[in-house]
ROZATOR-757448 format. One record per residue (C-alpha): residue number from 0; residue in one letter; x, y, z. Coordinates in steps of 0.2 Angstrom, whole numbers, plus 5000, padded with zeros to 4 digits. Layout:
BEGIN
  seq  type     X     Y     Z
  NUM     A     X     Y     Z
...
end
This chain:
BEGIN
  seq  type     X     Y     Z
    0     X  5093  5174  4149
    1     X  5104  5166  4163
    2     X  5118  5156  4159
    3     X  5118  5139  4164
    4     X  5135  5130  4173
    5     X  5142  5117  4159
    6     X  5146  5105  4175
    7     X  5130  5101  4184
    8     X  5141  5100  4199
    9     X  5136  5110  4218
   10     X  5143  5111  4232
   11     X  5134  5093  4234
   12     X  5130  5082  4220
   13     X  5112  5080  4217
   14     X  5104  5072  4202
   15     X  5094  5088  4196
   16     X  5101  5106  4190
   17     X  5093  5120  4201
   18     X  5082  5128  4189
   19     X  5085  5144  4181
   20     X  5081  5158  4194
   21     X  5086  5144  4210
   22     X  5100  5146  4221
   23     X  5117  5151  4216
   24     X  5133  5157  4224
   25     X  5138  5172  4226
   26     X  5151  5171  4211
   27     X  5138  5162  4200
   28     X  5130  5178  4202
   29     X  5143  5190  4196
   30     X  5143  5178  4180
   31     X  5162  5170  4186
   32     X  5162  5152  4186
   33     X  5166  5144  4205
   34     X  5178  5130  4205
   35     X  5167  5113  4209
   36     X  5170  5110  4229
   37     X  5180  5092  4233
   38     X  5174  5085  4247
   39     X  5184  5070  4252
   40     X  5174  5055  4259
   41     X  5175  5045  4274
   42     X  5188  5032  4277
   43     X  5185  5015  4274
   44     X  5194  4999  4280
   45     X  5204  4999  4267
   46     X  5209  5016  4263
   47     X  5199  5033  4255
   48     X  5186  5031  4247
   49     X  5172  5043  4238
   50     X  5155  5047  4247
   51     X  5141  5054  4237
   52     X  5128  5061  4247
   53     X  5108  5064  4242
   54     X  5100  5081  4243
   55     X  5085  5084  4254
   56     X  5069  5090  4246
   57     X  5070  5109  4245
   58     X  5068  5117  4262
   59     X  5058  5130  4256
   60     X  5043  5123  4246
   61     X  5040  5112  4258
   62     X  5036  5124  4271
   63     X  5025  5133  4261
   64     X  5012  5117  4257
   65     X  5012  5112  4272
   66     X  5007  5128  4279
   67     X  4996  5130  4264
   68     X  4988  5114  4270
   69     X  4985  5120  4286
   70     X  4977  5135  4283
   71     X  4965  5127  4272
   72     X  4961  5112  4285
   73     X  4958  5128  4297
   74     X  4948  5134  4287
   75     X  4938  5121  4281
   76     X  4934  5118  4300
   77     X  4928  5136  4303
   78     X  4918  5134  4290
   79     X  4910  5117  4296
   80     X  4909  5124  4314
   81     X  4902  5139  4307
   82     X  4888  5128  4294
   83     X  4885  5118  4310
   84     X  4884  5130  4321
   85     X  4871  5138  4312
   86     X  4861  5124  4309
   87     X  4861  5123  4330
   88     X  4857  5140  4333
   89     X  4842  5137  4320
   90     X  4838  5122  4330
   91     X  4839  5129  4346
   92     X  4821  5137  4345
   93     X  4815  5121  4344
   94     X  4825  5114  4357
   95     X  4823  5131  4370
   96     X  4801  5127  4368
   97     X  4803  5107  4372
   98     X  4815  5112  4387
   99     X  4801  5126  4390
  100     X  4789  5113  4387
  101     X  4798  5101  4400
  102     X  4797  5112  4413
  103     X  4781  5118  4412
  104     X  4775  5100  4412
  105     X  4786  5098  4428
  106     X  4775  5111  4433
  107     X  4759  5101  4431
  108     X  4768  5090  4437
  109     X  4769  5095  4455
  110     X  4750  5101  4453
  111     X  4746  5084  4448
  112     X  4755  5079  4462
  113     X  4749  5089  4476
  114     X  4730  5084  4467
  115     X  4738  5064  4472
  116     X  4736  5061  4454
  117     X  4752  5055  4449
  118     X  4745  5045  4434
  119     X  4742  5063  4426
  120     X  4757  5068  4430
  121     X  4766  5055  4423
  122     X  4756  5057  4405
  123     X  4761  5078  4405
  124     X  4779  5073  4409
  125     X  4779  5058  4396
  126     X  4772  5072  4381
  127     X  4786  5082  4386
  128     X  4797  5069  4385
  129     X  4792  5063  4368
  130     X  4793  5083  4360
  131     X  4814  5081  4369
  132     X  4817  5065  4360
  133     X  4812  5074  4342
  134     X  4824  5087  4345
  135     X  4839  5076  4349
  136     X  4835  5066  4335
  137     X  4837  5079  4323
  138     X  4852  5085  4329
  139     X  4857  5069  4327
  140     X  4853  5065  4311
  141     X  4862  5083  4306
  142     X  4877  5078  4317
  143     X  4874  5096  4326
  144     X  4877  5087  4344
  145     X  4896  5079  4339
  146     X  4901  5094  4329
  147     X  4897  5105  4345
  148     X  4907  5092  4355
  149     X  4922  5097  4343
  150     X  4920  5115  4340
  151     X  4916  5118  4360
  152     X  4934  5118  4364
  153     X  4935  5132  4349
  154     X  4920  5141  4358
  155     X  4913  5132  4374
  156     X  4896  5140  4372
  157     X  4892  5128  4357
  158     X  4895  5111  4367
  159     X  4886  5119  4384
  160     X  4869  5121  4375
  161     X  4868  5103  4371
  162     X  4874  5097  4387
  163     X  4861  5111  4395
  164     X  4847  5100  4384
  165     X  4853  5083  4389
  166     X  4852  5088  4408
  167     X  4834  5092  4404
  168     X  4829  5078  4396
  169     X  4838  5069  4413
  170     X  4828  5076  4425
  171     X  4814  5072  4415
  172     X  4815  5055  4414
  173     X  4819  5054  4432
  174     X  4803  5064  4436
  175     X  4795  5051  4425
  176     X  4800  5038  4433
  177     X  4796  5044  4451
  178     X  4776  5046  4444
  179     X  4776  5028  4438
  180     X  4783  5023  4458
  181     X  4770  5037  4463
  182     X  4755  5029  4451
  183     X  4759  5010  4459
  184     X  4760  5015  4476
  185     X  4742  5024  4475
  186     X  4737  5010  4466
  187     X  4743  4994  4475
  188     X  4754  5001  4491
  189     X  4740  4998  4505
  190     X  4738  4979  4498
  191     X  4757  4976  4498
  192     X  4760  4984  4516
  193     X  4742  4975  4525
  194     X  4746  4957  4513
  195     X  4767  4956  4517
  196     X  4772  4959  4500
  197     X  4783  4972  4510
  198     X  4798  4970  4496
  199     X  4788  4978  4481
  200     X  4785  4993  4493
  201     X  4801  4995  4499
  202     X  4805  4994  4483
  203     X  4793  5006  4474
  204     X  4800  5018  4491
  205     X  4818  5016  4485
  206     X  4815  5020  4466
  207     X  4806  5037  4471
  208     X  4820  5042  4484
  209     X  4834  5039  4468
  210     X  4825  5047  4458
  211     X  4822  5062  4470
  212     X  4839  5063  4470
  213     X  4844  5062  4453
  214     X  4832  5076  4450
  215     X  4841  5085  4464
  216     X  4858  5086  4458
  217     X  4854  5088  4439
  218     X  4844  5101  4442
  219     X  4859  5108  4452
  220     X  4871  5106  4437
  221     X  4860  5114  4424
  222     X  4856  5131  4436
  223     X  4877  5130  4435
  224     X  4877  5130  4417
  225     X  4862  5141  4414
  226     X  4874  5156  4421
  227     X  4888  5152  4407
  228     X  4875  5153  4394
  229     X  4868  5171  4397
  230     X  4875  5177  4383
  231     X  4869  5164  4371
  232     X  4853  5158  4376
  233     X  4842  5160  4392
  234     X  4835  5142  4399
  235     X  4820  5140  4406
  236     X  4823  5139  4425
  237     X  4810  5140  4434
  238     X  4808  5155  4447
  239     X  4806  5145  4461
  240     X  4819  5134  4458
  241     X  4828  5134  4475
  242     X  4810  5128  4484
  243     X  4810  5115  4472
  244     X  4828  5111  4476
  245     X  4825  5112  4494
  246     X  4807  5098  4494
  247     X  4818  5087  4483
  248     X  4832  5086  4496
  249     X  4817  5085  4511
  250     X  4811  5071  4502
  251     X  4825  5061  4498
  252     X  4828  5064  4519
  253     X  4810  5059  4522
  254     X  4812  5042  4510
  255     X  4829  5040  4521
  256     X  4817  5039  4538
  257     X  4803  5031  4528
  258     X  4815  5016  4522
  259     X  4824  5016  4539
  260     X  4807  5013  4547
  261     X  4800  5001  4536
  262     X  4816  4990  4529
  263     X  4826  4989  4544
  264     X  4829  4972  4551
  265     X  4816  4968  4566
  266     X  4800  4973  4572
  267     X  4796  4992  4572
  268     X  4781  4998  4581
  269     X  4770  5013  4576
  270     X  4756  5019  4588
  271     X  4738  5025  4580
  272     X  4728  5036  4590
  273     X  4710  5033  4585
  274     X  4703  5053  4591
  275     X  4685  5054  4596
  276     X  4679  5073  4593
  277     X  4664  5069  4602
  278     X  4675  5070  4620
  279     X  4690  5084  4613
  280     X  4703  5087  4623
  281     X  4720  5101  4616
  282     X  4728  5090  4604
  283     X  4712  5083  4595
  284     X  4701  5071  4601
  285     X  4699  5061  4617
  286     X  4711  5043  4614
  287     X  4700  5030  4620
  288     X  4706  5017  4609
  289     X  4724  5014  4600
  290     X  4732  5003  4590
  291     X  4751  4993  4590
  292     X  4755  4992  4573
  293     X  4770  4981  4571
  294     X  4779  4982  4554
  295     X  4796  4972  4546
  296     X  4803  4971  4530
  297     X  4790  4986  4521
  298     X  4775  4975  4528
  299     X  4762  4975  4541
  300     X  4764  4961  4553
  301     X  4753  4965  4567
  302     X  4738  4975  4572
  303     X  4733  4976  4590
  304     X  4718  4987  4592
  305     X  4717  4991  4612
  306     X  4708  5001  4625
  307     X  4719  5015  4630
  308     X  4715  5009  4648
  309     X  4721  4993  4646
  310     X  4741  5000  4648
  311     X  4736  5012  4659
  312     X  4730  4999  4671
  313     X  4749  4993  4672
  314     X  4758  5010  4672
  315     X  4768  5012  4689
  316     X  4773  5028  4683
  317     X  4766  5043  4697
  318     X  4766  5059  4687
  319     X  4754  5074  4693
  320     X  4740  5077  4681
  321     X  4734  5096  4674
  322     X  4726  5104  4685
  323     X  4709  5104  4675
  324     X  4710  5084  4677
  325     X  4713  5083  4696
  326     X  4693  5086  4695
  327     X  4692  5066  4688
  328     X  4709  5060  4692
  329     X  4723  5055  4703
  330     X  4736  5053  4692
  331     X  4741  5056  4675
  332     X  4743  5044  4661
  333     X  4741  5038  4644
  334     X  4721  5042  4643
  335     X  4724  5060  4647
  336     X  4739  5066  4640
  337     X  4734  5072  4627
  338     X  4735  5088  4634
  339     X  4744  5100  4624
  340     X  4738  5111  4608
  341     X  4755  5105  4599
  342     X  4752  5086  4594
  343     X  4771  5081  4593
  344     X  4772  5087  4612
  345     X  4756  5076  4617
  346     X  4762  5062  4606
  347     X  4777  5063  4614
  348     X  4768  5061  4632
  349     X  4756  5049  4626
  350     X  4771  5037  4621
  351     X  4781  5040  4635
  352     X  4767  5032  4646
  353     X  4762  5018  4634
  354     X  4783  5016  4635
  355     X  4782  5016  4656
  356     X  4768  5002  4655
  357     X  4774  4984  4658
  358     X  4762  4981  4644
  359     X  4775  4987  4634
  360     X  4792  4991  4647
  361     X  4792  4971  4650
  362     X  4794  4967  4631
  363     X  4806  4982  4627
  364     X  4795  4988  4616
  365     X  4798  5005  4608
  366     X  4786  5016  4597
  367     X  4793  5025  4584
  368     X  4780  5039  4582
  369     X  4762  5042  4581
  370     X  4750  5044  4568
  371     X  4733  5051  4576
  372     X  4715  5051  4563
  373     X  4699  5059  4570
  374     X  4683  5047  4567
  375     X  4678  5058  4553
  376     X  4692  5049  4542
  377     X  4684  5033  4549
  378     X  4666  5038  4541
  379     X  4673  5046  4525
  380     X  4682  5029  4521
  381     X  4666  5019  4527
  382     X  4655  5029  4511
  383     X  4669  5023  4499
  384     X  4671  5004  4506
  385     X  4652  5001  4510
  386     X  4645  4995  4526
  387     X  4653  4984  4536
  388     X  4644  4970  4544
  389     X  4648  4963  4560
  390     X  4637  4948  4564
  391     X  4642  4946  4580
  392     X  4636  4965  4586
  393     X  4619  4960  4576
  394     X  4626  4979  4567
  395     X  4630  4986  4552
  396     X  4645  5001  4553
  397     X  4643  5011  4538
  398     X  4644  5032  4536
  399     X  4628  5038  4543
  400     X  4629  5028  4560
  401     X  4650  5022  4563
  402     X  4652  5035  4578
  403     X  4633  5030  4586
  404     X  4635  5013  4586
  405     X  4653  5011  4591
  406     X  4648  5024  4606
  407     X  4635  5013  4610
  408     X  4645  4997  4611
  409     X  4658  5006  4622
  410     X  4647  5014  4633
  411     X  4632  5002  4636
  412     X  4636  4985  4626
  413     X  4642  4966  4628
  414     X  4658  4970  4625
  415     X  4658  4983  4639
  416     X  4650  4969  4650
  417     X  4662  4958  4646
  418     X  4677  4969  4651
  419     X  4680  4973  4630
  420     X  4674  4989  4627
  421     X  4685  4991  4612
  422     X  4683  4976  4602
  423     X  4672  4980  4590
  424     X  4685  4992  4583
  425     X  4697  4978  4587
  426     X  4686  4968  4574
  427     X  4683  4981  4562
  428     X  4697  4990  4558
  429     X  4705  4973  4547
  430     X  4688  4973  4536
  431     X  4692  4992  4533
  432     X  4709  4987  4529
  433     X  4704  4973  4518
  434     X  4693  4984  4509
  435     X  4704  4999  4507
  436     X  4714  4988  4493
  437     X  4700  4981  4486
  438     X  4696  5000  4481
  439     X  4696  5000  4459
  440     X  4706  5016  4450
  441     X  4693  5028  4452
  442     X  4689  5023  4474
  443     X  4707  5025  4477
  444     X  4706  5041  4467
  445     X  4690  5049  4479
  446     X  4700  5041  4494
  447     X  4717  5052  4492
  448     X  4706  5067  4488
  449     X  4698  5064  4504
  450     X  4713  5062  4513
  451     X  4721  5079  4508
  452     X  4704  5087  4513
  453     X  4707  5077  4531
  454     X  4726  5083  4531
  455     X  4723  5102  4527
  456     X  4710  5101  4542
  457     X  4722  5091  4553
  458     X  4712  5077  4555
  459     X  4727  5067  4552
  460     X  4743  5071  4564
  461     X  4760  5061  4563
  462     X  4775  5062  4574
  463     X  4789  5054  4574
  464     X  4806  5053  4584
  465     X  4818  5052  4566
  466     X  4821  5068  4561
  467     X  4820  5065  4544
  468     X  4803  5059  4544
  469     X  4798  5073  4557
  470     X  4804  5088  4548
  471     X  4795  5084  4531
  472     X  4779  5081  4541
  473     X  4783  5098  4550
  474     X  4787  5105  4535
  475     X  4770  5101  4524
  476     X  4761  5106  4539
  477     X  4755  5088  4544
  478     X  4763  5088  4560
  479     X  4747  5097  4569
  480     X  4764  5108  4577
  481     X  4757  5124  4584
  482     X  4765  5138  4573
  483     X  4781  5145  4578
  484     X  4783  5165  4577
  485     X  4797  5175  4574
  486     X  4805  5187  4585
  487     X  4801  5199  4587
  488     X  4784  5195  4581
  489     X  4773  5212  4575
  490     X  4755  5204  4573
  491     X  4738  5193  4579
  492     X  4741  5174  4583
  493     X  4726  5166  4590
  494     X  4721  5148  4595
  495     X  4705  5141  4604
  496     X  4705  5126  4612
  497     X  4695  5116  4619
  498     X  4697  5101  4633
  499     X  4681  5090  4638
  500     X  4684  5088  4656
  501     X  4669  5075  4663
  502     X  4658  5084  4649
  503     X  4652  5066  4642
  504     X  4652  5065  4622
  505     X  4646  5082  4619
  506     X  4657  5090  4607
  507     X  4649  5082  4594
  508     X  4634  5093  4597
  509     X  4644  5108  4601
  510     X  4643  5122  4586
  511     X  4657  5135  4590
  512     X  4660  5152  4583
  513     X  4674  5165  4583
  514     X  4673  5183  4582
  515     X  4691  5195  4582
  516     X  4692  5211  4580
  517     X  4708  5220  4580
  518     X  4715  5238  4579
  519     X  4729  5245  4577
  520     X  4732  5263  4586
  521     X  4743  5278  4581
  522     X  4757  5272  4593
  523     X  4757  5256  4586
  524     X  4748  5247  4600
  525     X  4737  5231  4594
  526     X  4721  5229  4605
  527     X  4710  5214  4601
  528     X  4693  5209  4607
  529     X  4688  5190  4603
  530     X  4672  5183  4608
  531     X  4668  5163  4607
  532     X  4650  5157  4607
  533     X  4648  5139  4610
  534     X  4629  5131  4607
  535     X  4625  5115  4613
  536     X  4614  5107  4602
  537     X  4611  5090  4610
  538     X  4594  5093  4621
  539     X  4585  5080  4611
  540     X  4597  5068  4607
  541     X  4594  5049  4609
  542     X  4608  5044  4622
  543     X  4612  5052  4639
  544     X  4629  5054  4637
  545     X  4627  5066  4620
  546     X  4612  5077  4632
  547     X  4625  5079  4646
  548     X  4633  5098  4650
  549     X  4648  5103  4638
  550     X  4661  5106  4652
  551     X  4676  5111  4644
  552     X  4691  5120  4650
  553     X  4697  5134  4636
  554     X  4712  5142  4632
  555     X  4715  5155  4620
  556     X  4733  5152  4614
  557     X  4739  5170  4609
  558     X  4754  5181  4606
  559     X  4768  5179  4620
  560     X  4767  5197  4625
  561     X  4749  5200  4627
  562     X  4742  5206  4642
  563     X  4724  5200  4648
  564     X  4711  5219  4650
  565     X  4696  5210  4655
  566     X  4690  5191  4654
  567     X  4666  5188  4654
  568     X  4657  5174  4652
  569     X  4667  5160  4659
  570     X  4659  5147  4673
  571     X  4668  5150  4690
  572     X  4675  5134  4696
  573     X  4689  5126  4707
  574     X  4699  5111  4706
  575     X  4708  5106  4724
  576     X  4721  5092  4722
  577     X  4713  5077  4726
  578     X  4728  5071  4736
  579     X  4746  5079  4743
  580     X  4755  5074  4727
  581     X  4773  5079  4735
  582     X  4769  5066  4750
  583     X  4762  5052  4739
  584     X  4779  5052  4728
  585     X  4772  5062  4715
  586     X  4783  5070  4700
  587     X  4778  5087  4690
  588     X  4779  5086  4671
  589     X  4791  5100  4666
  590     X  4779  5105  4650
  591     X  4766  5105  4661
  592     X  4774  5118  4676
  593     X  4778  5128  4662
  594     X  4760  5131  4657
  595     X  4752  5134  4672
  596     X  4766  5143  4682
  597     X  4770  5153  4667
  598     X  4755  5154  4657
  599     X  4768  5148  4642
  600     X  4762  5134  4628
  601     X  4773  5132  4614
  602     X  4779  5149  4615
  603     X  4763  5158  4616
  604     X  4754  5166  4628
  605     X  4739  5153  4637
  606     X  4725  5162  4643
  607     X  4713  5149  4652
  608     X  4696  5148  4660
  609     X  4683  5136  4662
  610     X  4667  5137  4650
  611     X  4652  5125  4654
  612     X  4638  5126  4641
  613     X  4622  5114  4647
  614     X  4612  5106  4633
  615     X  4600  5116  4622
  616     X  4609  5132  4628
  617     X  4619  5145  4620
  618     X  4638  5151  4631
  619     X  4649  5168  4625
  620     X  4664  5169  4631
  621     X  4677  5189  4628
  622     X  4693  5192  4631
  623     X  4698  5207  4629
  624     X  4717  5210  4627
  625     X  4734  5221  4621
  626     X  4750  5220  4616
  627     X  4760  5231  4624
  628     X  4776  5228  4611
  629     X  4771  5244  4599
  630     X  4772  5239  4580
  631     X  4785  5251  4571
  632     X  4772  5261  4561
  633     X  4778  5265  4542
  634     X  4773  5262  4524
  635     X  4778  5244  4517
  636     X  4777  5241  4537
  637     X  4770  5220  4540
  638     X  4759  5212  4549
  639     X  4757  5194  4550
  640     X  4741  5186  4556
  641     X  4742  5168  4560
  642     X  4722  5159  4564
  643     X  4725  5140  4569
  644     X  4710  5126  4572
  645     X  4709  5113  4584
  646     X  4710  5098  4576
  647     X  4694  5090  4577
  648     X  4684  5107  4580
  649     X  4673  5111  4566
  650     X  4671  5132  4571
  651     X  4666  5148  4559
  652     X  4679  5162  4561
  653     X  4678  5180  4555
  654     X  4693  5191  4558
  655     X  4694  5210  4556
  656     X  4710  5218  4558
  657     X  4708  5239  4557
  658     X  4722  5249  4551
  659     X  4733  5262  4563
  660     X  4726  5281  4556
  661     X  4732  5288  4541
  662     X  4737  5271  4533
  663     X  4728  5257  4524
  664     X  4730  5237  4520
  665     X  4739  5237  4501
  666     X  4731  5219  4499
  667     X  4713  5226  4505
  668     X  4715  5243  4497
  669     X  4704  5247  4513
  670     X  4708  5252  4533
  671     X  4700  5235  4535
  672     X  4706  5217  4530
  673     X  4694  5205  4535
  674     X  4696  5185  4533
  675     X  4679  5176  4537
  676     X  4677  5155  4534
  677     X  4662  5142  4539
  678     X  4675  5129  4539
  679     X  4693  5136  4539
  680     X  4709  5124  4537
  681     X  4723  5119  4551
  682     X  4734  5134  4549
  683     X  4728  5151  4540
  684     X  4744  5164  4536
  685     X  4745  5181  4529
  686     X  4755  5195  4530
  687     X  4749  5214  4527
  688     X  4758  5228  4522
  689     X  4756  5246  4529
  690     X  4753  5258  4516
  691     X  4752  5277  4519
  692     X  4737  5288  4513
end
């Protein structure tokens, strides 16, 4: 056994003998006893004195607890990270189906939406809702979403999951909240825009362009983190992430116009076109009457219902009319310009001359845009609000007789005789109003049903000179824009439209059929044969103006580089200028040049003729034609076909499209592909793929 040093004296004095085994100098070691070490202390004031110093704690045992410590603390936290992150991995199952289950039910959602039943909407996206909030609950009562906080900066995966979650139930709220603004504007956004409660509107408009937004970027940030997840969890993005993406940012643009429009300072004014299909003319019905609506603050202020003559009767403006109309007019104006297939460019012309008028010119009043309805919209709001009686016409409007009767006033009643021709729409048009937000839930329900079916048949048109409203509308297809085509373009685009030019109101009695048949040769070559047979079926009607002869001036809008083969069946007439417009200080519309000295309408081909069709008679109009631009033949080749209608015109259409030899349609599975509808809508596009046999 070690022997001890009788003097308990080191190198420094401490109050405790190092322990048998401690620390000892080298002579201790060797058994020889080292002489203690003097160590003189500092001087004082007054001279030497002694300085007895304490020893520090032992260097060495320290280090090792402390360390020990540490090692424990680190592993006490793997292990809790490693409880609790199991406990979120078992959770996240749970968690993966409700954020599935969220955005699925943003996928009714939309369904619900495009149905313009946001109620529904709002009630899938709630139940979704309610399944998120269980989850985070339980991961907070476990503590799972702080611990993942704190151990994401040991392994970022474990805080990104919930963050990944909380950015799902975001967007869901916000989606929930743009259904509630939806569900009150269906419900009670006529009565606040006609009754000058303009600020709840506006409001309502605001809260859904937020929103829109919100949903916008948050679904921006969670695709962002979905691509650090991979490897732990896929989320449920939808496949057609980007197109939602994209209408999200089209809409906040489009509520940027809409509250531009309706919540700037001042009047604004918007034009209504009210179309009659019984006189049509390219861009829908014949404008006989309008309306100025005058709108401030999100409200309507004013509604001036007018005859479409009474501007023109103080236009100074001397344009040269097409020269279909030279036949009953002088000069062109507001009446007659709508002219052209594509509705934003007879908008635009219609505008411009209701802009020239001193009606308008002398007040500086500008329109904003155009919103044009056919009269069938009229009737189908007439069989949800009921009759409308008008005492002073001795009439009731309702369904079954609105077109008759209004035609009747206009062409042979008091108010014509009185100079008025228009005014019973004048006096109508606010009891509709009145009555539209009167509708209960389920009227306003059958209403915007109804107004889809009128929008995919293009029997409501906007155009407007803001961007950011124009390009939604363009982009929904409620524009009534004539398609654009590619280029080049390898396929059938085809148009027919009508223009009642002194034909009285006999469209309304006109039953029009289309017949195409295409082929496709071995070089690539596409020759088409169409054939349109118009039958008048107004011989017995009551009134003169419905038994007069259909004469219409056709054109078949079609690919850009067809060539006409042969033209039969069309009526043989001539239309002299009626004056020497160059003389008479006459100026040439450039849109209109461009058709008839080109032959060119929106970038297609115009191929017109004249097609009279007297009453109780039957008319066939072919065209036969090619394209002389070959299609590159070869399997997965495409072909689009495009089929647009006339708003307005009610027509069946049968298309047949044969196959080059020795290939077949992969979506026919035949050499044929045939479409065929008795009531086809605005626009029909599909895109065939070659396929080698």
């Amino acid at each position: 056994m070690p022997r001890i040093p009788k003097k308990n004296i080191s190198g420094i004095l401490s109050d405790i003998t190092p322990p048998a085994g401690g620390r000892r100098s080298p002579a201790a070691r060797h058994g020889i006893s080292a002489p203690p070490k003097r160590t003189p202390s500092p001087r004082s004031a007054f001279g030497r004195g002694v300085r007895i110093e304490s020893a520090p704690p032992p260097r060495t045992r320290t280090r090792f607890r402390t360390g020990r410590i540490a090692l424990l603390a680190l592993l006490a936290l793997l292990l809790g990270i490693g409880v609790y992150g199991g406990l979120l991995y078992s959770e996240k199952g749970g968690a993966l189906a409700s954020m599935g289950a969220a955005v699925e039910a943003f996928k009714d959602s939309v369904r619900f939406f495009t149905e313009l039943n946001p109620g529904e909407a709002k009630r899938s996206l709630e139940s979704a809702d309610k399944e998120l909030k269980d989850i985070r609950d339980r991961g907070e009562q476990y503590g799972i979403w702080s611990v993942a906080e704190v151990g994401g900066k040991i392994w970022p995966t474990l805080e990104r999951f919930p963050r990944a979650f909380r950015l799902v139930e975001a967007l869901t709220r916000s989606a929930i909240e743009i259904a509630g603004s939806a569900e009150e504007l269906k419900a009670n956004g006529v009565a606040y825009f006609t009754s000058g409660e303009g600020g709840k509107l506006l409001g309502e408009l605001e809260s859904v362009r937020a929103n829109a937004e919100k949903i916008r970027k948050l679904g921006e940030e969670l695709t962002a983190l979905s691509s650090d997840l991979e490897s732990f969890v896929a989320l449920p993005i939808p496949d057609n992430y980007l197109e939602w993406n994209t209408e999200f940012l089209r809409t906040e643009e489009f509520m940027d116009g809409v509250l531009a429009l309706l919540g700037a300072p001042g009047e604004r004014h918007v034009a209504l076109f009210f179309q009659n299909p019984s006189e049509m003319r390219p861009g829908g019905g014949f404008i006989g009457s309008y309306a100025d609506v005058t709108v401030e603050r999100g409200a309507m202020k004013g509604l001036d219902v007018r005859d479409i003559y009474d501007p023109d009767g103080q236009l100074d403006e001397k344009v040269i009319p097409p020269k279909p109309l030279q036949a009953i007019t002088t000069s062109w104006g507001a009446r007659d310009a709508n002219w052209f297939f594509d509705f934003p460019t007879s908008a635009q012309k219609v505008i411009g001359f209701l802009e020239a008028s001193k009606m308008y010119k002398e007040r500086g009043v500008v329109f904003e845009g155009a919103i044009a309805v056919n009269t069938d919209v009229i009737e189908s709001v007439l069989e949800l609000v009921g009759p409308v009686e008008l005492p002073e016409y001795k009439l009731t409007l309702d369904a079954g007789n609105f077109l008759e009767e209004v035609q009747k006033e206009v062409e042979a009643g008091e108010s014509k005789r009185v100079g008025e021709p228009k005014r019973i729409l004048r006096d109508a048009t606010p009891i509709i109003l009145d009555r539209l937000s009167a509708l209960d839930d389920a009227g306003k329900r059958a209403l915007a049903l109804r107004i889809a079916a009128h929008l995919e048949h293009g029997d409501i048109t906007f155009y407007f000179r803001d961007l950011s409203l124009q390009n939604f509308f363009l982009a929904h297809g409620l524009a009534g824009a004539a398609a654009d085509l590619p280029q080049p373009f390898f396929g059938d685009y085809l148009a027919v439209v009508n223009g009642n030019v002194a034909g009285g109101k006999t469209d309304i009695y006109m039953r029009q059929e289309v017949a195409v048949r295409s082929a496709i040769d071995v070089q690539g070559m596409v020759k088409t044969d169409v054939t349109v047979k118009r039958t008048h079926t107004g011989a017995n009607a009551r009134y003169s103006w419905y038994r007069a002869t259909n004469q219409n001036y056709l054109r078949l809008l079609v690919a850009p580089d067809v060539k006409l083969v042969s033209l039969t069946g069309d009526t043989p007439k001539t239309v002299r200028a009626p004056i020497n417009y160059e003389k008479n200080g006459y100026r040439a519309d450039p849109d209109v040049v461009r058709l008839e000295a080109n032959e060119r309408e929106s970038g297609k081909k115009a191929i017109g003729a004249w097609f009279t069709v007297k009453a109780g008679t039957t008319g066939t109009l072919r065209a036969r034609y090619e394209n002389p631009v070959p299609m590159p033949l070869a399997d997965g080749g495409e072909f689009a076909v495009i089929l647009e209608q006339q708003s307005g015109v009610r027509e069946r259409i049968r298309y047949e499209l044969e196959a080059p030899p020795g290939y077949i349609w992969r979506e026919a599975n035949d050499t044929r592909y045939v479409y065929e509808s008795e009531d086809p809508p605005k626009r029909v596009m599909t895109t065939l793929t070659l396929k080698k046999i």
